[in-house]
N, C-alpha and C positions, 0 to 999 in steps of 0.2 A: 577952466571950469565949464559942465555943459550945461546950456540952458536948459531950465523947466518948465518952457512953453509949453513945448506936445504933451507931456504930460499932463497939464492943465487941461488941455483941448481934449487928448481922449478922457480926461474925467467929466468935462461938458458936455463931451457927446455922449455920454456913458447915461447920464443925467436925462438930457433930453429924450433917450430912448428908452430909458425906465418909466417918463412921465407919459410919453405917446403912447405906453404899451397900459399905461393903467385909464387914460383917457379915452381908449377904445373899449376895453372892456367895462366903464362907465357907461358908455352911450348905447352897448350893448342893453345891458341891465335895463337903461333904462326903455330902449325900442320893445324888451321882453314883454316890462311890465305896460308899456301901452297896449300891444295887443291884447296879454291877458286881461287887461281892465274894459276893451273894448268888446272882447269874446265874453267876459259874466254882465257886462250892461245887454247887449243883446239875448244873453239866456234869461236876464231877467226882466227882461222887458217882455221875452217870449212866455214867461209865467206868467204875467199881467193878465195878454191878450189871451191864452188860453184860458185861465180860470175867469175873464169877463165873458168869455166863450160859453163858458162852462154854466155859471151863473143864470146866463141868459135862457141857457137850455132847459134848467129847471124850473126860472120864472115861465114860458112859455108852456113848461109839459105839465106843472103842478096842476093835476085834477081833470085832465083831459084826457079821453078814452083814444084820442085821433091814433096814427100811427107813429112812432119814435121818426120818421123819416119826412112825414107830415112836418111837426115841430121844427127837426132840423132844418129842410127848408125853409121855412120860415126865421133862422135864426143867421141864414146863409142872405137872404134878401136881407134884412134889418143889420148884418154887420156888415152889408157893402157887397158881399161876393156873390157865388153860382153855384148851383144846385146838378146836381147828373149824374148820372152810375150810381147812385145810389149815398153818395158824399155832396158836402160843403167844400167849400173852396175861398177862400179868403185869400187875398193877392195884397202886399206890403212893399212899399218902396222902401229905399235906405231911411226912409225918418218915420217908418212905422206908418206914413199915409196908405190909406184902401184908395184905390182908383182903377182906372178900367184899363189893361194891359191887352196887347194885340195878342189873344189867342188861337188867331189863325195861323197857318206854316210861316215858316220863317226860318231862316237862316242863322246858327250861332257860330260864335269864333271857330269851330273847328270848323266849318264849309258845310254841318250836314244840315239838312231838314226837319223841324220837328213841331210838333204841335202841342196840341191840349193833354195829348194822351201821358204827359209826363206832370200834371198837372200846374203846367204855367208855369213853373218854377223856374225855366233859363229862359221867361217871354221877356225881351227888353223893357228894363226900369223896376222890375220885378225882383225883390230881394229878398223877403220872406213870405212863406205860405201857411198858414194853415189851417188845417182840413179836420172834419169832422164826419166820423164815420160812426155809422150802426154797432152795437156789437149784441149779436142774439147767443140768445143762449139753447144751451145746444142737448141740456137733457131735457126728455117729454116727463111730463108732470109735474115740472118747477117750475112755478108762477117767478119770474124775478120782475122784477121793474125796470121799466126802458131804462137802455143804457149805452153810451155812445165815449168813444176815445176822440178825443182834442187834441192833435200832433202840429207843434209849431217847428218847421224848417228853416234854416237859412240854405238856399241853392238845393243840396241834394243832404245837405247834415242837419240830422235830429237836433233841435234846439232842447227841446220840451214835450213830455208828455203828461194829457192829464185823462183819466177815465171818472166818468160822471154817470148819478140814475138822477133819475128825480121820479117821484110818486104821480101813478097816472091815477085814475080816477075809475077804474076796472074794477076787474077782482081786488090789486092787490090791493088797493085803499080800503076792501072789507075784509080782507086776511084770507079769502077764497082761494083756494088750489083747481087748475085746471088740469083736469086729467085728457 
């Protein structure tokens, strides 16, 4: 009579290799869902600070004839960041801290050189930015009310957009059209 060890063994092995193949694609699943849960914390974290962005922009322009870029600077000092070219600039570590990043050249992993001109965004310690920009309006004889986009990045990828007016203290607070 032949033994039915092997037997046995290749159904052990058979076993063990059905379970290795299902405990891999567990660990998968679950490294998926850590990223994706870390990718929508950061988008919404990135909605936070945009629309506290945004907020801010309206408490500082409500009723004020200055210019929408006036405001904005002022909105760019009070949330930590830099004013230039005509934008905000808010600089974010990995834990959402503002702090002052070396935006002089500098050197990034690939060997090149690069500066401010990319606005800070690969300056070391630096992991999210965002910027607040003007946006004019473009037909003559339409009074609109200042109004500016809020773009939150991580690296060089769009987190978040938000576009914002707040009511200045001009014409349009008396319903005036400027021709």
């Amino acid at each position: 009579m032949r033994s039915k060890a092997p037997l046995a063994l290749m159904e052990q092995s058979v076993m063990i290799l059905v379970f290795a193949l299902a405990a891999a694609l567990c660990v998968q699943a679950f490294v998926f869902s850590d990223e994706t849960s870390k990718r929508i914390d950061d988008r919404d974290r990135a909605a936070v600070e945009a629309q506290n962005a945004a907020e801010l922009l309206k408490r500082r322009g409500l009723g004020r004839d200055d210019d929408a870029l006036v405001i904005i600077e002022e909105v760019a000092g009070e949330l930590g960041g830099t004013f230039g070219d005509g934008r905000a600039v808010i600089r974010y570590d990995a834990d959402w801290n503002t702090g002052s990043f070396s935006l002089t050249n500098y050197t990034n992993e690939n060997g090149t050189n690069e500066n401010e001109d990319n606005g800070g965004a690969g300056a070391p310690g630096c992991v999210f930015t965002l910027t607040i920009e003007r946006v004019y309006n473009s037909e003559p004889g339409v009074r609109v009310p200042p109004t500016a986009v809020v773009t939150v990045y991580k690296g060089e990828r769009e987190l978040f957009t938000l576009q914002t007016a707040w009511q200045d203290g001009g014409a349009a607070a008396s319903g005036e059209v400027s021709e």
